[in-house]
Structure formats: structure tokens, C-alpha cells
C-alpha positions as CSV (number, residue, x, y, z in Angstrom):
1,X,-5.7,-36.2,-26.9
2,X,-7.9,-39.2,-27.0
3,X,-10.7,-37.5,-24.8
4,X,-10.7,-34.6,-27.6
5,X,-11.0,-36.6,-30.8
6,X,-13.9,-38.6,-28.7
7,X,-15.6,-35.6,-28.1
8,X,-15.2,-35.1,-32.3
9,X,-16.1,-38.3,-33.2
10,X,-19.9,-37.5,-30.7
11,X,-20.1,-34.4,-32.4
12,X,-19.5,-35.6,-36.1
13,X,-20.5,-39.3,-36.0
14,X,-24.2,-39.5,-36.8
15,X,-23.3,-41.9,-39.5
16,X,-25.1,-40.0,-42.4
17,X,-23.6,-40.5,-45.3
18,X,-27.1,-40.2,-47.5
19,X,-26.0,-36.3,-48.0
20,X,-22.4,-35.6,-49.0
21,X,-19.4,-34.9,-47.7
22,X,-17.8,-31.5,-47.5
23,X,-13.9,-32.4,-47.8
24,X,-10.7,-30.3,-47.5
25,X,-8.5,-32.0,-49.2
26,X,-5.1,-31.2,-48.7
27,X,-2.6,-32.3,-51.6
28,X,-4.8,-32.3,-54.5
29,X,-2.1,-31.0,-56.8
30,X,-0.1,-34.2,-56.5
31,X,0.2,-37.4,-58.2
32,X,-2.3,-39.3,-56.0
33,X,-4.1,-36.1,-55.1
34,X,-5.7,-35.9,-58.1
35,X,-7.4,-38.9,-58.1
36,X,-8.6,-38.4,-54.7
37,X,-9.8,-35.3,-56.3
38,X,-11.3,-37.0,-59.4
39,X,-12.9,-39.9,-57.3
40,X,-14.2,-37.6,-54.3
41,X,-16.3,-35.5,-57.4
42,X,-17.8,-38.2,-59.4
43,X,-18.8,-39.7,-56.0
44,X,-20.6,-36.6,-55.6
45,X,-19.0,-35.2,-52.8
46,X,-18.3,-31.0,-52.2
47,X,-14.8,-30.4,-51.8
48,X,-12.5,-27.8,-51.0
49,X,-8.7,-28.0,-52.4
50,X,-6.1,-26.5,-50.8
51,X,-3.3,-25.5,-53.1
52,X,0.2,-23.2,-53.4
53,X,1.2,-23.4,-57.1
54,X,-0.9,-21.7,-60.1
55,X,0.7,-23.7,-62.5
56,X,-0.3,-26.8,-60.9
57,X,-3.2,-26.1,-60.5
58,X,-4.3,-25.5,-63.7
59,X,-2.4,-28.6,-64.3
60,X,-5.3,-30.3,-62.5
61,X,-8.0,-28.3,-64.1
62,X,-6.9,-29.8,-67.4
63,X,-6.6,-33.3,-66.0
64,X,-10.1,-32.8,-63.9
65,X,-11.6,-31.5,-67.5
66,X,-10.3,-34.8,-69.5
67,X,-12.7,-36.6,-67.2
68,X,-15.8,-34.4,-67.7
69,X,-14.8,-33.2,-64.2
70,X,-16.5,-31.5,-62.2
71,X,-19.6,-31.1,-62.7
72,X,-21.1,-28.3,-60.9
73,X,-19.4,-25.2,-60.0
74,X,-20.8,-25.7,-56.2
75,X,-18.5,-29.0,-56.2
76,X,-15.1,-27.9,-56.3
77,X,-13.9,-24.7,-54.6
78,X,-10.1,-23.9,-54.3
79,X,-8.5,-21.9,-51.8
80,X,-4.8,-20.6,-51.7
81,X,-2.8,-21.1,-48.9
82,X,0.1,-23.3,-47.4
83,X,-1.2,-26.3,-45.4
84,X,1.3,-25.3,-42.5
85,X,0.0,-22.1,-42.2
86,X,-3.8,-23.8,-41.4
87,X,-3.8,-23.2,-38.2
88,X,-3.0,-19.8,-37.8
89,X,-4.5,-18.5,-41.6
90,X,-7.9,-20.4,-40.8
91,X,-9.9,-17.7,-40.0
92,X,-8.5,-15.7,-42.8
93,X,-9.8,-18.3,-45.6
94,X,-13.1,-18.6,-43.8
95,X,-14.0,-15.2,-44.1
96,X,-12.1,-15.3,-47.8
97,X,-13.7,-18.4,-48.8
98,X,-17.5,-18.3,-48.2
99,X,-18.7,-22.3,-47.2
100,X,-15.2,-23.3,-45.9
101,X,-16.6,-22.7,-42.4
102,X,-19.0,-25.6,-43.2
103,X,-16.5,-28.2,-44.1
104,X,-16.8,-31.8,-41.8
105,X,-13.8,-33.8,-43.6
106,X,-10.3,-33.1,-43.4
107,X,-8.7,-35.9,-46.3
108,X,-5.2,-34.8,-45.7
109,X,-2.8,-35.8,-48.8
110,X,-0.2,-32.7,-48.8
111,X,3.4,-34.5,-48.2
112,X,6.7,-34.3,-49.1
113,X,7.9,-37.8,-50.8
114,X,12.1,-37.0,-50.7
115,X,13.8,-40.0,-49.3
116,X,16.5,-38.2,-47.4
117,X,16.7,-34.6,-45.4
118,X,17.7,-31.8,-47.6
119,X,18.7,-28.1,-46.5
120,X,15.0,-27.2,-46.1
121,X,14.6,-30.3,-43.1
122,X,12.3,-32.0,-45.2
123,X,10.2,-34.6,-45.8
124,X,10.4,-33.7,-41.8
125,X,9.1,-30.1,-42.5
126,X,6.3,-30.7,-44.7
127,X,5.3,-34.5,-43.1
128,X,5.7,-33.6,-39.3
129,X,5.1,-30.4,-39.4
130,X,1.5,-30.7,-41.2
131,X,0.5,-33.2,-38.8
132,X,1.2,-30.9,-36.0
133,X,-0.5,-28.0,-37.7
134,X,-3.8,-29.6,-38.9
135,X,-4.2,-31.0,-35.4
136,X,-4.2,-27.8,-33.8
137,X,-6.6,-26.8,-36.7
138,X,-9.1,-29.9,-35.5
139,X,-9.3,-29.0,-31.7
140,X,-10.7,-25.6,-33.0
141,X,-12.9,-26.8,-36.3
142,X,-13.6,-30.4,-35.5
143,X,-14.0,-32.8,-38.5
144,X,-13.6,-36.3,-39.5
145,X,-9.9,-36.6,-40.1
146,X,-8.4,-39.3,-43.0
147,X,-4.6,-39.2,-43.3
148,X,-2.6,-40.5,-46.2
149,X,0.4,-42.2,-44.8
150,X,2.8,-45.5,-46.0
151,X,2.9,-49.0,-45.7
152,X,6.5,-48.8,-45.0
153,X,5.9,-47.2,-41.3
154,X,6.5,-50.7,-40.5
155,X,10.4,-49.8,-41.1
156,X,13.1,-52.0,-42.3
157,X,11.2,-56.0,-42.5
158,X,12.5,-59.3,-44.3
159,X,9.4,-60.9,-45.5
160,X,7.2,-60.6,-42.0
161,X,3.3,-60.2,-42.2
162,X,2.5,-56.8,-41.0
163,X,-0.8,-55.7,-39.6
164,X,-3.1,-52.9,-40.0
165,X,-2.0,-51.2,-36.0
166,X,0.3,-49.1,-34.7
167,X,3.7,-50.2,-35.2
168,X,6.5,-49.3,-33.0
169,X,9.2,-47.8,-34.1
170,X,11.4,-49.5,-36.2
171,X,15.0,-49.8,-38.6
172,X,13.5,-47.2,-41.4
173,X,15.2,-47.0,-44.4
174,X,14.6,-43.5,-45.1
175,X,14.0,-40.4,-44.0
176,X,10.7,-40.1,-45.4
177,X,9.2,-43.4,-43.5
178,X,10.0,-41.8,-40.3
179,X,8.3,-39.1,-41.3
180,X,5.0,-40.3,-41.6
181,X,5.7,-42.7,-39.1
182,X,6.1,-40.0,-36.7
183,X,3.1,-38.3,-38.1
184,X,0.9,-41.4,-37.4
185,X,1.6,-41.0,-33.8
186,X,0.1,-37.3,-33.8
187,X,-2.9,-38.5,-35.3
188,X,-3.0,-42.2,-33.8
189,X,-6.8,-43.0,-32.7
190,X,-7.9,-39.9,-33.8
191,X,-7.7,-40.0,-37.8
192,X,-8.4,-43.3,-40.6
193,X,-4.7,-44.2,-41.3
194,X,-4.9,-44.8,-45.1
195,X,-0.7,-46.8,-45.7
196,X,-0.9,-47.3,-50.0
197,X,2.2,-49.5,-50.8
198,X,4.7,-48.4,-53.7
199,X,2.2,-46.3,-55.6
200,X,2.2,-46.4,-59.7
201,X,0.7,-45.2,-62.5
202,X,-3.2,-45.9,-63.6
203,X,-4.1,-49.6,-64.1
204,X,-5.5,-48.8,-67.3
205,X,-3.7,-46.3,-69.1
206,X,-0.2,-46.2,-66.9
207,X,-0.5,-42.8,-66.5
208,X,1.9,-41.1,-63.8
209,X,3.6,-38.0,-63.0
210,X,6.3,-39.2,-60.3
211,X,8.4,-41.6,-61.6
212,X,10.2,-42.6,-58.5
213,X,10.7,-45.9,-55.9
214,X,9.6,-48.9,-58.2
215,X,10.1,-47.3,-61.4
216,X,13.8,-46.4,-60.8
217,X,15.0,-50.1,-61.6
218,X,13.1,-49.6,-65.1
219,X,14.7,-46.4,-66.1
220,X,18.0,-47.6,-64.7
221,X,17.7,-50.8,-67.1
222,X,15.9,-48.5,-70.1
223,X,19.2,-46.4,-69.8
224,X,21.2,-49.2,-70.1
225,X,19.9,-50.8,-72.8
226,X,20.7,-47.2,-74.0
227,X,24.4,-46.8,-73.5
228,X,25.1,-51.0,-74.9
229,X,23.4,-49.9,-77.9
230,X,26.8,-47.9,-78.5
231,X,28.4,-50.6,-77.3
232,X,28.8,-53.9,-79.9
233,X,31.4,-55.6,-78.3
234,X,29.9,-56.0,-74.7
235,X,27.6,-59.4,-74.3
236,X,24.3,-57.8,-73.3
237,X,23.1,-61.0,-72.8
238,X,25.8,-62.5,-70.2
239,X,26.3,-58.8,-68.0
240,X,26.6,-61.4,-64.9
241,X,25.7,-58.7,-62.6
242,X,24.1,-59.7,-59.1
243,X,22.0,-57.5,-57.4
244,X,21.7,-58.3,-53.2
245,X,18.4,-58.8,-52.0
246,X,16.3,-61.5,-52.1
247,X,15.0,-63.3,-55.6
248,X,11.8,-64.0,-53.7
249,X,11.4,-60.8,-52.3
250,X,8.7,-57.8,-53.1
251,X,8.0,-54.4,-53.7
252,X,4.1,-54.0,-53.2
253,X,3.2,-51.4,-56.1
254,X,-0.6,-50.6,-56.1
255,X,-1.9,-48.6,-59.0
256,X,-3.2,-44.7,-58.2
257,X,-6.7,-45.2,-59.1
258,X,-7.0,-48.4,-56.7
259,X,-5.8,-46.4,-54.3
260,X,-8.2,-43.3,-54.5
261,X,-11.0,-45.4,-55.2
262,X,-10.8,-47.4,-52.5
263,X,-9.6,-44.8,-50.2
264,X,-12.6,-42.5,-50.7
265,X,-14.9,-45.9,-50.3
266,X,-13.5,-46.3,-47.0
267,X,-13.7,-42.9,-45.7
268,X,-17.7,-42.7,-46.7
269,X,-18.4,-45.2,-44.3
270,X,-18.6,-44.0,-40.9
271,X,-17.5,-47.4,-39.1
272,X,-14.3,-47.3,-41.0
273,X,-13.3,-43.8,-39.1
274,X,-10.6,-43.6,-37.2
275,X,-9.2,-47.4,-38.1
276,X,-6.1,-48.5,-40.0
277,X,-6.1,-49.4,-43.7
278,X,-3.4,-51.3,-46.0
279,X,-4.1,-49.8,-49.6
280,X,-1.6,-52.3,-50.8
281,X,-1.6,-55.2,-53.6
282,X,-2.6,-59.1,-52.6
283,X,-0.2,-60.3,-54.5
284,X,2.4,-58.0,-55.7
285,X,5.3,-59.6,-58.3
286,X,8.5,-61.3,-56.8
287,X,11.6,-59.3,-57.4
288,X,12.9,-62.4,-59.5
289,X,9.6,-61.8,-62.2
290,X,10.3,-58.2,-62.3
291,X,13.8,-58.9,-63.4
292,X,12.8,-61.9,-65.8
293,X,10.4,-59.4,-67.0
294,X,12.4,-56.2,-67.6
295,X,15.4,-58.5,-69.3
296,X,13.1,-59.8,-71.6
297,X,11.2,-56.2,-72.1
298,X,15.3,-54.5,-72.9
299,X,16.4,-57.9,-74.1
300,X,19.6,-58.0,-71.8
301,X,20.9,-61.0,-69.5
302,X,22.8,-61.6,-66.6
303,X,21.3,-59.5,-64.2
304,X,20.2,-61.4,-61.3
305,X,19.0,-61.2,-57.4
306,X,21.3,-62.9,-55.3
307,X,21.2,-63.4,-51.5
308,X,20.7,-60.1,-49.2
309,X,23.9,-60.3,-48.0
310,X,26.0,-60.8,-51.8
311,X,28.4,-58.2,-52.1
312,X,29.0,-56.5,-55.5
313,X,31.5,-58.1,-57.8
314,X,34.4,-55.6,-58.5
315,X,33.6,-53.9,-62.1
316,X,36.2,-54.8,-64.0
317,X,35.1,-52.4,-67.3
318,X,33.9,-49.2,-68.1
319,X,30.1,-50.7,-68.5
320,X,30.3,-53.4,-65.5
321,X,30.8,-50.0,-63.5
322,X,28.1,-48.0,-65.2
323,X,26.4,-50.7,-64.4
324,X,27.5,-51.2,-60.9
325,X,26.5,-47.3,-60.0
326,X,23.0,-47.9,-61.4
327,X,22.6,-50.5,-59.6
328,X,23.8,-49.5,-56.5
329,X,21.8,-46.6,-56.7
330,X,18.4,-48.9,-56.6
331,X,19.5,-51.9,-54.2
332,X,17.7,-50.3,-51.5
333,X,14.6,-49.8,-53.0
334,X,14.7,-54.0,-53.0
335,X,15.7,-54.3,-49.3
336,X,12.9,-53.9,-47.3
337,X,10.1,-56.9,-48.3
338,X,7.0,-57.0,-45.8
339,X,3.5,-58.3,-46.4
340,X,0.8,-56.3,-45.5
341,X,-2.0,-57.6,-44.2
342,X,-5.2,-56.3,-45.3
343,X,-8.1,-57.6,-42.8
344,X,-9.8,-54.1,-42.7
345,X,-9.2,-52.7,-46.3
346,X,-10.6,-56.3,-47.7
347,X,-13.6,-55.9,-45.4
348,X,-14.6,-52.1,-46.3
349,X,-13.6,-52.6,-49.4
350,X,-14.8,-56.3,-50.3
351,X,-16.5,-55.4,-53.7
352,X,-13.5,-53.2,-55.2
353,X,-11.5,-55.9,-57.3
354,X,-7.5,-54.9,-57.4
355,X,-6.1,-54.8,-60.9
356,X,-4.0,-57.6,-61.2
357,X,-0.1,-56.6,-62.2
358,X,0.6,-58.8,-64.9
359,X,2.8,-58.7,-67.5
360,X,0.5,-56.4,-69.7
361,X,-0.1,-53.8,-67.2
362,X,3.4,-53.2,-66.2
363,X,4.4,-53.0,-69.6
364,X,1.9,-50.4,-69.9
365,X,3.5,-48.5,-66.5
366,X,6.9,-48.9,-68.4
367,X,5.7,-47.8,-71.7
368,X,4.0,-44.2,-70.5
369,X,7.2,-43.9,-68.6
370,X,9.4,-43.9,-71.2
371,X,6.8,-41.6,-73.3
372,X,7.1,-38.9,-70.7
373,X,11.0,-39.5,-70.7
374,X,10.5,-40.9,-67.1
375,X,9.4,-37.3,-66.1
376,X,11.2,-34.9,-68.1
377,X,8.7,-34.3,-70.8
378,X,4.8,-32.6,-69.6
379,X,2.2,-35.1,-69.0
């Protein structure tokens, strides 16, 4: 495999990036795909965008059209299909889809982001099985291939410094990790390996449409603050509730458009191909500021991090055990603390400045979420 994406990288490595590139990009319908979508057109590049849903679709239109996007009818082409049928439809859309033959970037961003296996076999479907696919694809169309993976390939890690290689495998705490870890080896020295961290809403306006991972302790706490509101004669200031994992801990969340900006900046520049890339946060909040923060935000008390190993208290009322199944059902989320080191991504990246997440921009991630009714309501 090795000696075939050499061969690519002699036929497609001239290192001219004074014209643009022509990109499928797979996954431009989601969250993140969008912006890679945005970012890819006002950096003038021609891209193709794979979708399955209409509705989504259009969805994207209208977000692409609030940003004056795009701006030529020659820079964004769609094409219908299902991203693991490439393989065998490709000749179909080429002959369907006049210029698609011409493409020389795969930026491949289609992936499914459940956390455990449902009836279907994904995220293992969708994540494996599209890494499988669009390598086939690239031994008969070769391109320059960029991948959208995870930090957390690294697995299940207390605090460690993890670097931008290969990891072996490790302790994953879900499903979904393995996934794209196991996806990583398909591609490994043959693709860019962009890992964002915990991925949330736009550093400026909070902006999201997946209100999962990080945002789960916020809703959890905003529902809360709900149900004691119906509740005057619990102390929603002395809950004494202790969530296990560590006070000093982190969850690395790195806004979208950080993300898409820098991973589009990386993938221009020929001598970042085929490397690894942390698209994570420098210095990402300690679990113990995220819950002084959101106490202060709901104005409730008593929930703290205790040590990893603290068991729950028993609940010992009707709200102690609502409060016990919320929190039980984020714990994980704070169990798994690496830092990510980001030697490469600082060095192709060096004049992108990350937003900072202080107390003003998470308040503004919380604030949309809520708007949107953490995802019920359109965005």
C-alpha cells in the first residue's frame, strides 16, 4: 500500500498551489462540513460536494448564501450519491457530472458520530466502511487524500501528552473512537490525518447544529435548573453531588471555524500531505472551571468533581436521583483527559491564532444552545 500512495504522491506532488484546488469533499452537509465547505470557497478553491439528503442540502445552500457564498457557479458543483457506493458508482458520476473526472483532492469529512453500535453496525458502517471504499476509489483516480479523524484515537488516557503519530491501539471509550481509529490505519501514510478535539459551535456567534459530547453536561445542568424551579423546598445551592473524574482534568473543545480554517490551511500546503495534525485547543478549560462556570451560569451549588475513582453517593430523594441519572449519563464524557500535542499543526498553521474559550465565548456556545432548544428547534 505504501508503494501505491508513493506512486500518487509522484504523480500529484508538484507542489503548485498558485492555481486551485479541485476538492471532493465528502460530508459537506454536516456540522463541520459546512465550514470546510464555506472556508474551501472563499479560499477560492473548485469543489465538488458529495451529498444524500435534499433537505440538507438546501440546508447548506441557505447557510452557504448567509455568507455571500459561493461566488461563481463554476465553484461549487454537487453530485448525488452515497460515499460507500464511490467506488463502484464512480464512473457513473463522471460521465453524469461533467469536470468530476478532473478532481486532484479527496477532503473526506462523511462520518457517522454515534458513540455506540446500533442495528445498522454503525459508526462501523459508515467510518470503516468509507475508508475502505474511497481507498479502492484512489488506486483507480489518484488524488491527494485529507481525512477528518479524532483526537481521541489515542483511546482511553489520564492526563498523558499525546503526539501527532500513529497510535496503537488502545482502551477506547466508544465505539466511535475505534472507528476512526481503525480507519486511520487504512489510510496511515497515505492521507493528512486531520484529529479536531471536542468540536463546538462558532467562536464568534456559537452557532452549532450537533449539540452532543461537551455540551451534554450543559443541557443536563440547564434541565436541572429546570425541574428545581418547581422545586422550592430543595437547596439548589448545597445539591452535594460529586461527579468522578478528575477536578483538573479536560475536555479539549475547539470551535468549528478554527477547525475548518486551519484544516483547509494545512491541506494547501503540499509539505503538510500525508502528515498528522492535532486540530485541538492549547489550553482548553479544567473540568473544575467548567463546573464553577455552569453553577454560576444556572446559579446551583454542590456539584463537584471528585477523584476518578469516587463512587456515587446513594440518592436519597426524588431530585438527588434525577440528578444522579443526569449525571451518570455524562461521567464518561469527563473520563478520558489527554493533551495533544500540536508540533505540526502549530508549525503549518503558525499565523492562525486559536480563539481563546473564556468565560464569554462559552457563554455564547451555551446561550445558542439553549436558543435552538439544544437541537430540537431549526437552526
Amino acid at each position: 500500500m505504501g508503494a501505491l500512495f508513493d506512486n500518487h504522491r509522484a504523480i500529484l506532488g508538484n507542489g503548485n498551489m498558485d492555481r486551485p484546488m479541485k476538492v471532493i469533499l465528502t460530508g459537506g452537509t454536516g456540522f463541520l462540513g459546512e465550514y470546510l465547505l464555506a472556508e474551501l470557497l472563499t479560499c477560492g478553491h473548485l469543489v465538488w460536494c458529495l451529498y444524500r439528503s435534499e433537505s440538507r442540502k438546501l440546508d447548506t445552500i441557505r447557510f452557504l448564501g448567509s455568507l455571500g457564498l459561493p461566488r461563481s457557479a463554476e465553484s461549487l458543483h454537487w453530485f448525488k450519491g452515497d460515499v460507500l457506493d464511490a467506488a463502484d458508482r464512480w464512473d457513473d458520476w463522471r460521465n453524469e457530472y461533467p469536470g468530476l473526472e478532473d478532481v486532484d483532492t479527496l477532503l473526506h469529512g462523511a462520518a457517522s458520530t454515534r458513540l455506540y453500535m446500533d442495528e445498522q453496525g454503525e459508526p462501523l458502517r459508515t467510518n470503516l466502511g468509507s475508508a475502505r471504499v474511497l481507498r479502492k476509489l484512489v488506486e483507480r483516480h489518484p488524488m491527494n487524500v485529507h481525512v477528518i479523524s479524532t483526537a481521541y484515537v489515542c483511546g482511553l488516557i489520564q492526563g498523558a501528552m499525546m503526539h501527532e503519530v500513529n497510535h496503537p491501539r488502545g482502551d477506547f471509550v466508544n465505539v466511535y473512537e475505534e472507528s476512526k481509529w481503525e480507519a486511520e490505519q487504512i489510510w496511515m501514510g497515505g492521507a493528512t490525518l486531520l484529529r479536531p478535539s471536542v468540536i463546538v459551535g462558532h467562536s464568534e456567534t456559537g452557532r452549532c447544529t450537533s449539540f452532543s459530547g461537551w455540551y451534554i453536561l450543559f443541557q443536563a445542568v440547564h434541565l436541572l435548573d429546570r425541574l428545581l424551579g418547581a422545586n422550592l423546598g430543595v437547596d439548589r445551592l448545597n445539591l452535594n453531588i460529586d461527579i468522578p473524574a478528575d477536578p483538573g482534568g479536560t475536555i479539549n473543545m475547539i470551535p468549528v471555524d478554527y477547525v475548518a480554517k486551519a484544516a483547509v490551511r494545512i491541506i494547501e500546503n503540499p509539505e503538510n500531505h500525508n502528515k498528522i495534525f492535532h486540530l485541538s485547543h492549547p489550553s482548553p478549560p479544567t473540568h473544575e472551571w467548567t463546573m464553577d462556570f455552569v453553577c454560576r451560569r444556572f446559579n446551583l451549588g454542590g456539584l463537584r468533581f471528585s477523584r476518578a475513582a469516587a463512587p456515587f453517593a446513594q440518592p436519597r430523594s426524588r431530585i438527588e436521583r434525577m440528578v444522579w441519572r443526569q449525571m451518570q449519563t455524562i461521567r464518561f464524557h469527563f473520563s478520558n483527559s489527554p493533551s495533544f500535542d500540536r508540533t505540526n499543526t502549530d508549525r503549518a498553521t503558525a499565523d492562525l491564532d486559536v480563539p481563546p474559550m473564556s468565560e464569554a465565548r462559552v457563554a455564547k456556545l451555551i446561550d445558542y444552545a439553549i436558543e435552538q432548544d439544544w437541537g430540537q428547534s431549526p437552526h
